[in-house]
Each structure stands twice: as structure tokens, then as C-alpha cells.
TORKOL-52592 format. One record per residue (C-alpha): chain; residue in one letter; y, x, z; residue number from 1. Coordinates in steps of 0.05 Angstrom, whole numbers, plus 5000, padded with zeros to 4 digits. Last residue first. Example, Ala and Ser with C-alpha at 12.3 -4.5 7.8 and 13.67 -1.06 7.14 Angstrom:
! residues 2
mol,type,Y,X,Z,seq
A,s,4979,5273,5143,2
A,a,4910,5246,5156,1
***
This chain:
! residues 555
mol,type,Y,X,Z,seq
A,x,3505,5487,6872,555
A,x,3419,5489,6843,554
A,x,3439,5459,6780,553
A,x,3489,5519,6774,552
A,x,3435,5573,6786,551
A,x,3394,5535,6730,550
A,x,3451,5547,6684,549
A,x,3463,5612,6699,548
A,x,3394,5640,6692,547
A,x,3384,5601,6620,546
A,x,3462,5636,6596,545
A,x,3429,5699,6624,544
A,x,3362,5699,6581,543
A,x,3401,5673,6516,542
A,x,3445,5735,6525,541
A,x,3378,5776,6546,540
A,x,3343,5746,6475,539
A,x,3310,5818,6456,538
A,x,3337,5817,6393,537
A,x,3400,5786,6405,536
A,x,3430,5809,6344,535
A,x,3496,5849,6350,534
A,x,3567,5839,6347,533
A,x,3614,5885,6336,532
A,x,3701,5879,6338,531
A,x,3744,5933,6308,530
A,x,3794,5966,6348,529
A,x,3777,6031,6318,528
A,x,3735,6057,6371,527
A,x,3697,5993,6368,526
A,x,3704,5932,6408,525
A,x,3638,5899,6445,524
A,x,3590,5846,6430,523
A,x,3509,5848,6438,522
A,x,3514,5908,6489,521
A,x,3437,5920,6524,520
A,x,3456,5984,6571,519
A,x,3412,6051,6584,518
A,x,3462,6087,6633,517
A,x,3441,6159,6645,516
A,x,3485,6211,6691,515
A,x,3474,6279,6669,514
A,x,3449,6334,6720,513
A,x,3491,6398,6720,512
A,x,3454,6459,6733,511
A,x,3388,6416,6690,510
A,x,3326,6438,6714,509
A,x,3279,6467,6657,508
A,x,3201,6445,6651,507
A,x,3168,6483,6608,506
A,x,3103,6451,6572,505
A,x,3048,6487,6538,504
A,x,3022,6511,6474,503
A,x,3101,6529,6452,502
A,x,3147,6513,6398,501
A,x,3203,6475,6445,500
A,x,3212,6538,6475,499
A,x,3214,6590,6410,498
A,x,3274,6534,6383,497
A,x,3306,6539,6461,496
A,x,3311,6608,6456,495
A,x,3336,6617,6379,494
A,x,3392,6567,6393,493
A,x,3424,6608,6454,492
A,x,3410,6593,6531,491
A,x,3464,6618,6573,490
A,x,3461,6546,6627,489
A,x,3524,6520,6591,488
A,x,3477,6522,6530,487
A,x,3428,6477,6562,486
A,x,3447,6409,6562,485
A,x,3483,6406,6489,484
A,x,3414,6447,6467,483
A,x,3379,6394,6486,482
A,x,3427,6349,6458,481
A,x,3429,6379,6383,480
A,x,3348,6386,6388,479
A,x,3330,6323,6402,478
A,x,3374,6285,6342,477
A,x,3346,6219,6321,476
A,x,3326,6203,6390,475
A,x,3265,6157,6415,474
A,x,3273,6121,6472,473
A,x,3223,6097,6521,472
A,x,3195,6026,6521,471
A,x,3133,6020,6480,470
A,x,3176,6045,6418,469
A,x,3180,6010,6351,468
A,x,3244,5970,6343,467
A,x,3290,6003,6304,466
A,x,3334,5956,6260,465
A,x,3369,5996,6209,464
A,x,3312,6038,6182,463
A,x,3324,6106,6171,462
A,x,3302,6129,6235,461
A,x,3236,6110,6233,460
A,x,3215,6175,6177,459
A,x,3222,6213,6239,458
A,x,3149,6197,6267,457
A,x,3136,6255,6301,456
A,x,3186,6236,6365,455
A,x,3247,6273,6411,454
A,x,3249,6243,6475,453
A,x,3282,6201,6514,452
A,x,3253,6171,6586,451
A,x,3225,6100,6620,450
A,x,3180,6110,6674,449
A,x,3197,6039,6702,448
A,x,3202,6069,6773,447
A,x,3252,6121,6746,446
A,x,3267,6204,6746,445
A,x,3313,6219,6699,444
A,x,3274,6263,6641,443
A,x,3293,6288,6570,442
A,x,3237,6299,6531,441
A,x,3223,6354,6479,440
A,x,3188,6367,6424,439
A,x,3163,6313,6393,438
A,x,3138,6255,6443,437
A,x,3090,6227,6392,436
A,x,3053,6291,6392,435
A,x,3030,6309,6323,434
A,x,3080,6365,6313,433
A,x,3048,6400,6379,432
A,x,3038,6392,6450,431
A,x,2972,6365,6479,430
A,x,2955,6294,6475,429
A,x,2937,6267,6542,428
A,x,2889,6215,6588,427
A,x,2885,6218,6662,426
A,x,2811,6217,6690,425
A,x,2754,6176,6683,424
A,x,2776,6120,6665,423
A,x,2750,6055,6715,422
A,x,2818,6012,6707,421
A,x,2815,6020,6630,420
A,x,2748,6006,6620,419
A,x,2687,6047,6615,418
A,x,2620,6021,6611,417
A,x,2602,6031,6543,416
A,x,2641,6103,6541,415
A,x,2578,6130,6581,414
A,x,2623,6202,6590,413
A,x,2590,6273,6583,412
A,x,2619,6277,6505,411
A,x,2687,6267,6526,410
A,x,2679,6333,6563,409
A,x,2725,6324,6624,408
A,x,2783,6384,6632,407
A,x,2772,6424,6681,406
A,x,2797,6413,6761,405
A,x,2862,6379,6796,404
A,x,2907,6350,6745,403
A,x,2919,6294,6796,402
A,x,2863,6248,6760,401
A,x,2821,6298,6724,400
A,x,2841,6318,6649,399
A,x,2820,6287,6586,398
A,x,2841,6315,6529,397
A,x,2877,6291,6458,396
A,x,2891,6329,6402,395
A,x,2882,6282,6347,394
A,x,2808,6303,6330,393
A,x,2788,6316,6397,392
A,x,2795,6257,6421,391
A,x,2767,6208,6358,390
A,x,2701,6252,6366,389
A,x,2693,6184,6417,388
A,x,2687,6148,6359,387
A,x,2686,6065,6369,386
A,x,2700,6077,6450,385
A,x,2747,6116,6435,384
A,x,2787,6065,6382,383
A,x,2781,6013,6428,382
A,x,2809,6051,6483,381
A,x,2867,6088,6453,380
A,x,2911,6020,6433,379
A,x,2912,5959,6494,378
A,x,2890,5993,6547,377
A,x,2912,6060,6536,376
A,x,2984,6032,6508,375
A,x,2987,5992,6573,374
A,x,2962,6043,6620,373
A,x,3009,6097,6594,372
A,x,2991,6161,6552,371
A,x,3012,6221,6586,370
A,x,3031,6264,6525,369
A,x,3042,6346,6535,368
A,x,3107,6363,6525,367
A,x,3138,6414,6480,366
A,x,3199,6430,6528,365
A,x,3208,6387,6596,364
A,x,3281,6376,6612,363
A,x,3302,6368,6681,362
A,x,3354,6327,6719,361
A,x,3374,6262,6686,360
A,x,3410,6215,6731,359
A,x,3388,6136,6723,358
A,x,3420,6074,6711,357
A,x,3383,6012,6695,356
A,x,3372,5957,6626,355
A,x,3296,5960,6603,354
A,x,3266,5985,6525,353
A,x,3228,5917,6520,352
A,x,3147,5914,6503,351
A,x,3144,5862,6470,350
A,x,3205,5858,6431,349
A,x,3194,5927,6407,348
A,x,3216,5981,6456,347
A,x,3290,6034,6430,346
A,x,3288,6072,6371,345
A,x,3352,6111,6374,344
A,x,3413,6135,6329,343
A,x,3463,6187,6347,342
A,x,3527,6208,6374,341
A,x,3562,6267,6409,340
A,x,3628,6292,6440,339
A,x,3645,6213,6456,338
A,x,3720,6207,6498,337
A,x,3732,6178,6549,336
A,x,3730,6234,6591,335
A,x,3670,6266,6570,334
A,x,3621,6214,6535,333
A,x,3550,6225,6507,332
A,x,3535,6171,6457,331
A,x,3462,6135,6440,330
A,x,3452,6081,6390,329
A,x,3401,6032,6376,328
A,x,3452,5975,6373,327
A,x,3416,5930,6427,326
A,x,3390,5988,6463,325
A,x,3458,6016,6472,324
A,x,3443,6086,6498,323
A,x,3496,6122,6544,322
A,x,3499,6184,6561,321
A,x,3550,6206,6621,320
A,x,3607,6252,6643,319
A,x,3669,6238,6682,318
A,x,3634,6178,6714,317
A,x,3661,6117,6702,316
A,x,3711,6086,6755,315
A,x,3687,6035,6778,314
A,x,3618,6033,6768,313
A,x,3583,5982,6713,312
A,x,3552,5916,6723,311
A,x,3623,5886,6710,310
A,x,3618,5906,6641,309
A,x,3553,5868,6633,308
A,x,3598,5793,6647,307
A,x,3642,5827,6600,306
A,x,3583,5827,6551,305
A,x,3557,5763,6567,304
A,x,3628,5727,6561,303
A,x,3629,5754,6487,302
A,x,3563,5723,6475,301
A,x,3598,5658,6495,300
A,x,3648,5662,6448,299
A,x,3609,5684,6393,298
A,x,3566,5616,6411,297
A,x,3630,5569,6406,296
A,x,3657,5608,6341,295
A,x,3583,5588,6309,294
A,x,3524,5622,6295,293
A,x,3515,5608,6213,292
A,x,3528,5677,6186,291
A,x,3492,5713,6235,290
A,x,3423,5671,6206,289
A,x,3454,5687,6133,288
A,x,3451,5749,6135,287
A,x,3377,5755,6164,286
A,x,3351,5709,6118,285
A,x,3383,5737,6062,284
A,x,3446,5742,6035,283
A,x,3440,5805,5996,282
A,x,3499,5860,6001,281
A,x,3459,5921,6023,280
A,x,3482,5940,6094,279
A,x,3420,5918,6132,278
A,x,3447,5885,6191,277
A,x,3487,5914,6255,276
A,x,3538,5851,6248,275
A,x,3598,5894,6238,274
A,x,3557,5925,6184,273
A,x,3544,5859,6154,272
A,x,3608,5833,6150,271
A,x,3638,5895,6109,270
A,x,3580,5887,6064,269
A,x,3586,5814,6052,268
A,x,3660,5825,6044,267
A,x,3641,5879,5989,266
A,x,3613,5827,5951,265
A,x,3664,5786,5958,264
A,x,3716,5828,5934,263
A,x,3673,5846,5872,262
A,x,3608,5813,5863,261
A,x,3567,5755,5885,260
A,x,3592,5694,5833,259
A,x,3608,5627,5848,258
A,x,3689,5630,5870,257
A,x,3693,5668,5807,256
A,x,3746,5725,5813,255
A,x,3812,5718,5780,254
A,x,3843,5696,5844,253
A,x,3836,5767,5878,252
A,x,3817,5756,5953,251
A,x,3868,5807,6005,250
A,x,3815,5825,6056,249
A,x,3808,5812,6137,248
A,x,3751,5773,6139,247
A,x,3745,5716,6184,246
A,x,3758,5651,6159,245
A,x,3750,5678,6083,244
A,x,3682,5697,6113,243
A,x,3655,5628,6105,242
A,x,3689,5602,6052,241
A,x,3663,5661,6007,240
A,x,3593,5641,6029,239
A,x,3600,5567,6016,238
A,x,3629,5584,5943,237
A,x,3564,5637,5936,236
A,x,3521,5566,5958,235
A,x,3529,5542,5884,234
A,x,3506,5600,5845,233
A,x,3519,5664,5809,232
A,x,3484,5729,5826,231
A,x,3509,5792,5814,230
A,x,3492,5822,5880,229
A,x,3438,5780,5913,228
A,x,3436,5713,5948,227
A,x,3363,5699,5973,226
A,x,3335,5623,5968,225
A,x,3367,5562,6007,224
A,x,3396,5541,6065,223
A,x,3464,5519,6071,222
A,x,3529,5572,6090,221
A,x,3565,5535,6154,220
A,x,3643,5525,6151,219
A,x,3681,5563,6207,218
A,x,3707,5552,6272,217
A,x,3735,5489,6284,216
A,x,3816,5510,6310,215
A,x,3790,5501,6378,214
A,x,3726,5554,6359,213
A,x,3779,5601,6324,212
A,x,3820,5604,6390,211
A,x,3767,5622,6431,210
A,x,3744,5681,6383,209
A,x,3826,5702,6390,208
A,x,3819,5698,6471,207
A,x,3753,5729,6477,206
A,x,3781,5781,6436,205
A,x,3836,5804,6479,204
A,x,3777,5804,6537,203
A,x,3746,5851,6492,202
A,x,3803,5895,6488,201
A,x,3809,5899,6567,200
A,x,3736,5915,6573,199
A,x,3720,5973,6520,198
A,x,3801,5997,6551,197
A,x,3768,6003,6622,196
A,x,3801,5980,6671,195
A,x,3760,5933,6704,194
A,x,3775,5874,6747,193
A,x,3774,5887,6816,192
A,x,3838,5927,6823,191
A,x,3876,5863,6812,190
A,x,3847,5816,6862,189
A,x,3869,5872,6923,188
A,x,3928,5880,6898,187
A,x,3951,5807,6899,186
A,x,3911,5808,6963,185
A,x,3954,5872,7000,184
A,x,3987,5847,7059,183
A,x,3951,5891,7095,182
A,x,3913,5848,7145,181
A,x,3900,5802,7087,180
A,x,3879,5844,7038,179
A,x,3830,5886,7103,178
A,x,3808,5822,7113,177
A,x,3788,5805,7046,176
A,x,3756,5874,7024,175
A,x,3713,5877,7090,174
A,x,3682,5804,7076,173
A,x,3668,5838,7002,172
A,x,3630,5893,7024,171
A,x,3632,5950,6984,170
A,x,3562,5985,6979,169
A,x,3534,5944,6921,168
A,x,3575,5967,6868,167
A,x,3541,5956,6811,166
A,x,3468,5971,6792,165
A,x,3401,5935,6796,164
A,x,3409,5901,6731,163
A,x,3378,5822,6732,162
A,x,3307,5823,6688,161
A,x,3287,5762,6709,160
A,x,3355,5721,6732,159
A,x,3364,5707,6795,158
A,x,3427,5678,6797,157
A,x,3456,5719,6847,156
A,x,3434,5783,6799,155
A,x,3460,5755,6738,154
A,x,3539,5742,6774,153
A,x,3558,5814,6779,152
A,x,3564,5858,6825,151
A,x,3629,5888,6842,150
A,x,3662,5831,6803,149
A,x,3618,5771,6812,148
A,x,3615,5789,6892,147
A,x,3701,5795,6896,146
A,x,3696,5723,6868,145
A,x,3653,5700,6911,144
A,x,3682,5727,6962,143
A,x,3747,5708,6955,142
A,x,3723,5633,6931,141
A,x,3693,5630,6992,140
A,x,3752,5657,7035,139
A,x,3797,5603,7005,138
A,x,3739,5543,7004,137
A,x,3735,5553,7084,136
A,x,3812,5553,7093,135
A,x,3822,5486,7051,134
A,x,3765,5449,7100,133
A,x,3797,5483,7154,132
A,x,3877,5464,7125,131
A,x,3850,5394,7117,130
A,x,3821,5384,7190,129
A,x,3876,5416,7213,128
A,x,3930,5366,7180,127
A,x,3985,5398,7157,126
A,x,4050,5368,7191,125
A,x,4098,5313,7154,124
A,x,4174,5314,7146,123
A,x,4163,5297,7071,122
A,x,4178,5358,7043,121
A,x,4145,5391,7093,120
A,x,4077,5352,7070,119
A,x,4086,5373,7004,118
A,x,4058,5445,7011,117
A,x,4006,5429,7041,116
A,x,3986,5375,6984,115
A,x,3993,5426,6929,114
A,x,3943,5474,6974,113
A,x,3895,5428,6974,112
A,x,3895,5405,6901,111
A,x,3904,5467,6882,110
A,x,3840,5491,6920,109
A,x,3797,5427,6899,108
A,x,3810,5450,6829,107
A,x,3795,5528,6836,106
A,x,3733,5515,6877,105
A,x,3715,5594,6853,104
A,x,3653,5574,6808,103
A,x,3694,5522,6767,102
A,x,3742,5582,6747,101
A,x,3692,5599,6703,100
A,x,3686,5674,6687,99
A,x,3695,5696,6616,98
A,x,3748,5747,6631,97
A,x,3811,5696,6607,96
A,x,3778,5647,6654,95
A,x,3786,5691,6717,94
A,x,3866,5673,6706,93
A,x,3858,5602,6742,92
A,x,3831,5645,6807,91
A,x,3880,5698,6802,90
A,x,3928,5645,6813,89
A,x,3886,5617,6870,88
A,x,3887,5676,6905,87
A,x,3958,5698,6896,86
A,x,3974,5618,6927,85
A,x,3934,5637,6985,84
A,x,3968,5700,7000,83
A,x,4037,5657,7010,82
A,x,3997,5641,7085,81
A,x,3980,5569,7095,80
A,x,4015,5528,7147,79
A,x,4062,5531,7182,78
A,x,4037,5552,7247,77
A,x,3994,5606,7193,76
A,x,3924,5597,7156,75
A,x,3900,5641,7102,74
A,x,3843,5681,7156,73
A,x,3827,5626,7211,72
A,x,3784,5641,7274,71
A,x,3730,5601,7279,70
A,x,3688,5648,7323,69
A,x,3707,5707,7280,68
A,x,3636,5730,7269,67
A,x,3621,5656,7255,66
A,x,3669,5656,7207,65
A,x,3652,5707,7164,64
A,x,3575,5690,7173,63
A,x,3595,5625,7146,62
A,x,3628,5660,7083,61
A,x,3575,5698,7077,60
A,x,3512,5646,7078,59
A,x,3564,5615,7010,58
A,x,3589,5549,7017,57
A,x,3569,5492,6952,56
A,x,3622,5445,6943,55
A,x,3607,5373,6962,54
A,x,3648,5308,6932,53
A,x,3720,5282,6922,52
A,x,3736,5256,6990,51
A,x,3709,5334,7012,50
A,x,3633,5347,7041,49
A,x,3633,5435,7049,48
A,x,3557,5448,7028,47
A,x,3503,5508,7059,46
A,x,3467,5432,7091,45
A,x,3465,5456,7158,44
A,x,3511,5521,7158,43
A,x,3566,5472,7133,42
A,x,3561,5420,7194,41
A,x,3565,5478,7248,40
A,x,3614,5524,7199,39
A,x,3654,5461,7200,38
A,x,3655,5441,7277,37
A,x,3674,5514,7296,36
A,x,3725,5507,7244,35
A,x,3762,5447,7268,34
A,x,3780,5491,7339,33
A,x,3797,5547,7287,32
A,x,3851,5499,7251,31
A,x,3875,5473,7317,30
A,x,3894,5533,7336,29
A,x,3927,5560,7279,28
A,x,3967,5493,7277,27
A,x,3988,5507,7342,26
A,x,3966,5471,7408,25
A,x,3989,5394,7420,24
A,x,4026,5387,7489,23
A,x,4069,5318,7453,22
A,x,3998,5287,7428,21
A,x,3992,5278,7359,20
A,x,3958,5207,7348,19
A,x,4007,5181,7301,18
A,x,4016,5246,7268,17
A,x,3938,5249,7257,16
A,x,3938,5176,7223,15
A,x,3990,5193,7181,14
A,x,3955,5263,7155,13
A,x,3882,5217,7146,12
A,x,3920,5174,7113,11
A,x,3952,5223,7064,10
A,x,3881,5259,7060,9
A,x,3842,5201,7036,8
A,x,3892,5184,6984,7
A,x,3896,5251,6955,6
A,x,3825,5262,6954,5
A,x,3811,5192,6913,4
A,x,3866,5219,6866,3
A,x,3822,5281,6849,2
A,x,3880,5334,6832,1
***
């Protein structure tokens, strides 16, 4: 507690008892009298002034107020309500989900509350101006709080490419008085954190990763040229010392502390599929890059990921895909548990594969292509305009804008003169092996226009870091889901195979639409209790640590 605060306040307490007149109202009363005059002074400059500095108000905790005319929510006759100290306990324990008790006025709350509950000791009342400016930070720090739950914290601090999913509906002013009313706030705090297991065992791990970074870490590999199996040298030692901090194997002392092979080879391995990198056993510059980010940055790209937990609806749906565009995986999940798995190739770097939630209803068999602005700007135009024959000879057609009418004979168009905002009609490739869509695509309606399919270009799938789409996702294994989707609608394997073999497209509905969560997780724990980190290739972590700092310098 700020010793400046606690001075201010004892004389301002013995300078109120003084003056207490003997037909004084109760402390409730008083308190919502001094609230008027705080929500006045607040709403003006969105800042509570203390003896120890400003903290930053929400608009909703004002509003809250202002609703109630003043009228206090934590505060009794004697003072404030046992649901205060729940608060602030849940408060101090936000840390241990990467949240920052900083954010929820945790300090100047203890600090308030410790005095309040001194003052009886001491035959002294609670001051009203003291309990308002404690109630005010109380339901903030609720709200807040309840907010970075349901919501999440990216979307407040505007980041750029913040998720537009959560729980938006629940109103957090609602929540508190309905905790208070009932009795309920311990509750209340308790069944906003999730429950998932993915979340709960990654919060375990953000206490063992926190652990390593007080105890120092571990040492840093140098520089230097490529470490391959079998190779002896110098910066092998620094290798070995690196992973003996983290690696879980039993080291044989009659291996050469210098050399690439045996135990440590395989340690390189073992590290390098938990890191989502080539599995081969050379240090190279990729290797070595995960190898050097510290305990303190693992930590913090463990607070991302349960920061992207709270994104997600409580409770999970029954049934979903999921594709983790940072892994380049896709699961489908019945309760709990994953029925199906695969590999993806999700956008390059440049053109990003985008974090939402969607609902897939309808499956289009062998689909035409509808080639997007971008890729017609940027790819298909210069190469038509060099050979217009270039159409026809990879299956591509012109059709009017709206489908509406025959197709346009390339040969009829002044290509000189065309650009990509004057085309002459919509631009397709017509279904077939040379269709980069495959077979099949599996649809859930979305502004972005993002959507799997099945792809020609197969021989992508064997690389271990697949970045090569324009945005939609590619899947290893079209066929096994489509048929996943559709067999509990009576179609058999030789159906669908004739379907997705056609001239033209079939659209089929889905009975039982799938919900579609396309997430971006850089840290998580595995099935098997093991923890994963992945690259930051598309440098969201980095992106939301930027967001929440500025957000910060704007409190």
C-alpha cells in the first residue's frame, strides 16, 4: 500500500469524525451522496484522482452508476460488503491466467479495503469519500474483468485484426448485480474462467515456464554455420546445454559433449517436433532461431494463447472443426474428443489465412473456380493480356457479371485497355484435376470469403511449413471429410466419388451444419500432456503484445 495514500486518508478519516454531525445519515447514504460528485468529476476526465495517482474508469462503470443515481453496490452501514474481499482475491489470482492484476486496480483496492477494515479497530468510521472512491474501483475492476473474460482484452485494445467472437451478449453490469443481489460473486468470478482442460493445463504451464525464466532460463546457442548429424564442434556443447534445461531424457556420460549424435541427436529431434520445425536433426537457422527465444518470451506467448482461449464460447459446441492456422492442422471434435485429423495449407504471410467463426452449411462438388480480385489483379491479368489463348488453354471462361448470359469470347475483348476494375465479366476455371480448388469445397458463408477445399497441387503437403494459399485452406484429406459430412445423409463412397467427378458443380446442404473455428494457436498442451509451441509466422503474438501496450499508454 502507497504510504502517501495511507497518510492522506487517516487525516482525511480524523478530520471527518471531527466534523460528524450527531443527525449524520448512514454510511450507505453518504457513500451515494459522494458518488453523484464522483461519476460528475470521473465522467469528465474518464480517471478516478487517488493520493497515489489517477486510475483510468471505464464509460460502463459510470453508466452503472448513473443508472443507479449513486447508489452503492459493495458498500454496507459498516462498511464494505465480505463480497469485496472475493473480488479482490480473484483479482491477485488473474495472474496465474496471464492477466495482469495491474488492469483490475488490484493495489489501490487492497490498500482500500485494508484501511476499512482497520478503522473499527481503531474506533474510527469509514470515510464516504474513501469507501466511493473504493466502491467505484470495485465495480470497475468487475467489469473489466468480467469484459476480458467473455471477450477478451484484443478487441478493447484495438488491435488490427481483433476476433469478432466471444460472448458478446452477456452483459457484464447484469452479471455484477445479479452476484451481488444473490450472494453469488465468488461464483460468479469462478465460472468465468474457462474450463476447458486445453486451458487449465496451459495455465499449469505458465506457472512451470515462469518458474524457469526466475531461475534464468536457459543458456543461448551462438551463431555460426549449420550443425548436422555427426558433426563435431564447439557450439554442439552450447546446444546440449541448452536442451539439458528442458529436455526430459536420461544423457549417457560416455557421449562426447561435442559431437551431434546419439542422445543428443535425438534431443534435437524431440525439440524440434514440439517446435513444429523440420524434424531432421540439423541446427540450422530455423533451429536455432526457437532455440534462442528466451523463458521470458515463452512466457509471454503462453499468455497469448490463454488470452485466445477466452475468445472462445463457453461451453464448446458438441461438434466442431477446428483449423490451427499456425500449426497447419485441422481436427473435427465430438465431445472432446478428435474423430479426425489432418494437415492444411493455410495464406502465405502476405496474404494471411484470418482468425473468425463460421457455420458450414453446404458442400459444393467439383467446383468451378471464381478467381478473386487480388489474385486476378495481381497473377491472371498479366499473363492474359501477354496470350489471351492463355484462357482456354488452362480451362478458364469468362462468364457475364451475375452469371446472367453466354460466356464472353476472349477473342472479342481489346485486352489493352482492360484492367482489373473494368473486366468484362467474372473470371473461372471449370472443374477438373487442374482446378486449384480440387474437388470439393467446403463452404460457411463469410464476409472474408475464406473456405476449405480440396487442391491440385498435393505434392504441398509434405512440406512442414505450409504457407502457400491466398487465404483459404487447403486440406490434405477432402475426400475423408466430405464423406464424414455426408454419410449420415445415406450417401455411400461410390456416390460421392461419381459427384466430385463431374463437368459441373453440385451444391449439397449439410442436415447438420458444422460449426467452423479457424484459430492462430502458437502454444498449447497436447493430448498427451506435452507442451507445443509454434513459430509466429504470421507475427499475431507480436501484433497483440504491440496492441496492448499502446492501449496501456493510453490508461
Amino acid at each position: 500500500m502507497h504510504l502517501l495514500l495511507v497518510v492522506t486518508l487517516f487525516f482525511s478519516v480524523l478530520l471527518n469524525i471531527i466534523s460528524l454531525p450527531a443527525y449524520a445519515l448512514s454510511l450507505g447514504e453518504q457513500v451515494q451522496s459522494e458518488m453523484r460528485s464522483l461519476i460528475e468529476s470521473a465522467s469528465a476526465s474518464g480517471r478516478l484522482v487517488l493520493a497515489s495517482g489517477s486510475e483510468r474508469i471505464d464509460p460502463a462503470s459510470l453508466a452503472l452508476y448513473a443508472r443507479r443515481q449513486g447508489l452503492p453496490l459493495w458498500t454496507g452501514d459498516q462498511g464494505p460488503r465480505p463480497q469485496a474481499r472475493l473480488l479482490l482475491d480473484a483479482l491477485r489470482k488473474s495472474r496465474a491466467e496471464g492477466l495482469c492484476p495491474e488492469d483490475y486496480h488490484a493495489e489501490q483496492i487492497g490498500g482500500l479495503l485494508a484501511l476499512t477494515e482497520e478503522m473499527p479497530r481503531h474506533g474510527m468510521l469509514c470515510e464516504p469519500c474513501m469507501m466511493a472512491c473504493l466502491e467505484l474501483l470495485l465495480t470497475d475492476a468487475f467489469l473489466v474483468y468480467a469484459r476480458d473474460h467473455l471477450v477478451g482484452r484484443m478487441a478493447f485494445a484495438q488491435m488490427r485484426e481483433a476476433p469478432e467472437f466471444g460472448d458478446g451478449e452477456t452483459d457484464p453490469a447484469q452479471l455484477l448485480e445479479d452476484a451481488l443481489r444473490e450472494n453469488r460473486v465468488a461464483e460468479t468470478l469462478m465460472g468465468l474462467v474457462p474450463k476447458n482442460p486445453g486451458y487449465l493445463k496451459l495455465m499449469e504451464q505458465l506457472e512451470i515456464y515462469r518458474g524457469l525464466a526466475a531461475a534464468g532460463g536457459w543458456p543461448k546457442v551462438d551463431p555460426g554455420e549449420t550443425l548436422r548429424p555427426g558433426m563435431r564442434h564447439e557450439r554442439v556443447r552450447q546446444v546440449k546445454e541448452r536442451l539439458r534445461t528442458t529436455s526430459q531424457r536420461v544423457w549417457p556420460e560416455n557421449e562426447a559433449d561435442d559431437l551431434l549424435a546419439g542422445e543428443l541427436l535425438q534431443a534435437v529431434r524431440d525439440f524440434q517436433t514440439l517446435f513444429g520445425l523440420e524434424v531432421d536433426g540439423v541446427v540450422g537457422p530455423a533451429t536455432l532461431a526457437e532455440l534462442n527465444v528466451t523463458a521470458e518470451e515463452r512466457v509471454r506467448q503462453i499468455e497469448w494463447n490463454l488470452e485466445r482461449w477466452r475468445w472462445l464460447p463457453k461451453p464448446s459446441p458438441r461438434r466442431y472443426l477446428e483449423v490451427n492456422i499456425a500449426d497447419f492442422t485441422l481436427k473435427v471434435v465430438e465431445e472432446e474428443r478428435v474423430v479426425m485429423e489432418m494437415a492444411v495449407i493455410v495464406g502465405t504471410e502476405v496474404r494471411k489465412t484470418p482468425v473468425f467463426f463460421g457455420t458450414m452449411t453446404y458442400l459444393e462438388l467439383s467446383p468451378y473456380w471464381h478467381v478473386p480480385p487480388t489474385i486476378l489483379r495481381e497473377d491472371k491479368l498479366p499473363l492474359i493480356r501477354q496470350n489471351p489463348g492463355w484462357l482456354a488453354q488452362k480451362h478458364f471462361e469468362i462468364v457475364p457479371w451475375g452469371n446472367s448470359g453466354e460466356r464472353i469470347d476472349p477473342s472479342t475483348i481489346d485486352w489493352s485497355t482492360v484492367t482489373a476494375s473494368n473486366f468484362p465479366g467474372a473470371l473461372r476455371q471449370k472443374p477438373g484435376p487442374w482446378n486449384p480448388l480440387g474437388r470439393v469445397k467446403f463452404m460457411f458463408p463469410n464476409r472474408q470469403a475464406i473456405y476449405l477445399h480440396d487442391t491440385s497441387a498435393r505434392h504441398l503437403f509434405k512440406r512442414r511449413v505450409r504457407l502457400f494459399s491466398s487465404g483459404c485452406i487447403r486440406i490434405e484429406r477432402p475426400f475423408d471429410l466430405a464423406f464424414y459430412l455426408l454419410e449420415p445423409q445415406g450417401w455411400t463412397r461410390e456416390e460421392l466419388e461419381t459427384a466430385m467427378k463431374q463437368s459441373k458443380p453440385r451444391q449439397v446442404s449439410l442436415n447438420d451444419p458444422l460449426p467452423v473455428r479457424l484459430l492462430y494457436w502458437t502454444a498449447w498442451v497436447d493430448e498427451a500432456g506435452v507442451m507445443q509451441f509454434r513459430p509466429d509466422y504470421y507475427q499475431r503474438d507480436l501484433d497483440m503484445q504491440l496492441a496492448l501496450e499502446a492501449w496501456r499508454r493510453r490508461l
